[in-house]
C-alpha positions in Angstrom: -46.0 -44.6 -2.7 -44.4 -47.8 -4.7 -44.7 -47.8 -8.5 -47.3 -51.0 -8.1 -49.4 -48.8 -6.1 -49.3 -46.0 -8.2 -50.3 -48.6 -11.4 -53.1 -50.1 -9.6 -54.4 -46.1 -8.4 -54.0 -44.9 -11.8 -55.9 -48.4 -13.1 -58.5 -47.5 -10.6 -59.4 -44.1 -12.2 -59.6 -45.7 -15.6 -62.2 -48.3 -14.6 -64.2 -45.7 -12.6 -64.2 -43.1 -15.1 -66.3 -46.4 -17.5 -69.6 -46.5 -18.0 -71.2 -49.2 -15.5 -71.7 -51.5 -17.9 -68.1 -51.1 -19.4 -66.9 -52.0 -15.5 -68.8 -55.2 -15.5 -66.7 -56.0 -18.6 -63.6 -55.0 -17.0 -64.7 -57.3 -13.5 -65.4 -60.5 -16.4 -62.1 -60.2 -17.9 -60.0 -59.7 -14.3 -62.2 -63.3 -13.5 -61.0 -64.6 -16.6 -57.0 -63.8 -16.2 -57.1 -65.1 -12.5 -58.9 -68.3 -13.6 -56.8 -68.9 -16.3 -53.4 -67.9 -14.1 -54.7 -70.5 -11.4 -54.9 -73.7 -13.9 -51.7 -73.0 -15.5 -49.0 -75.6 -14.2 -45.7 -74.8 -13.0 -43.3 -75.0 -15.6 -40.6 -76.7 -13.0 -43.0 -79.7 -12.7 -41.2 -82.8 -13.1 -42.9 -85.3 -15.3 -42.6 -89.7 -14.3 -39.8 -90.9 -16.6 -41.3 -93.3 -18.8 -39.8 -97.0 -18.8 -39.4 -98.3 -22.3 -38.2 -101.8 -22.6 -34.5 -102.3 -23.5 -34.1 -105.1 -25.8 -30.3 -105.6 -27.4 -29.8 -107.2 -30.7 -25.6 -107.4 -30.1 -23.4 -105.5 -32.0 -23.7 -104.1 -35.3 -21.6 -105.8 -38.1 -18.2 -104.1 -38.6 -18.9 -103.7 -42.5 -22.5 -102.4 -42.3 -22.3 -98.8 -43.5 -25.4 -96.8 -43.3 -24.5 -94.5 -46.4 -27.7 -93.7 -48.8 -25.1 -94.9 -51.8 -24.5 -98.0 -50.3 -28.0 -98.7 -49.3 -29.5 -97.9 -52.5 -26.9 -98.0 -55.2 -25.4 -94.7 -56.6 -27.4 -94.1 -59.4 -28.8 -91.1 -57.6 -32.5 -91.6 -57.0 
C-alpha cells in the first residue's frame, strides 16, 4: 500500500466518522478546491509581447549630466 493510499484511507475514516451534515461540508469544500485548481492558469503560459513604438531623439549631448546637483543647484533642497 503507497503512502497516497494510505493518506486518502486514513482521510476516509475521518470524514466517515463526521456527522452527516459535517460530510456535506467536507463534499462543498473538496468542490471548492477542484474548481478553484481548474481556473488557475499555468504559470509557464507565455504572454503576447507588447509592441511599443520606438521613436529616437539622437544622441544625448556629451555635457548633459544627470546629477541632482547639477540639475537643481547644490544648495541642498
Amino acid at each position: 500500500m503507497t503512502a497516497h493510499t494510505q493518506s486518502a484511507d486514513q482521510l476516509m475514516e475521518k470524514i466517515q466518522s463526521l456527522p452527516s451534515e459535517r460530510i456535506t461540508e467536507v463534499e462543498d469544500f473538496v468542490d471548492f478546491l477542484k474548481s478553484r485548481t481548474k481556473r488557475r492558469k499555468p504559470s509557464f503560459a507565455y504572454k503576447e509581447t507588447l509592441n511599443f513604438p520606438v521613436i529616437s531623439v539622437g544622441k544625448w549631448p556629451e555635457d548633459l549630466s544627470l546629477r541632482r546637483e547639477d540639475m537643481y543647484g547644490d544648495d541642498g533642497r
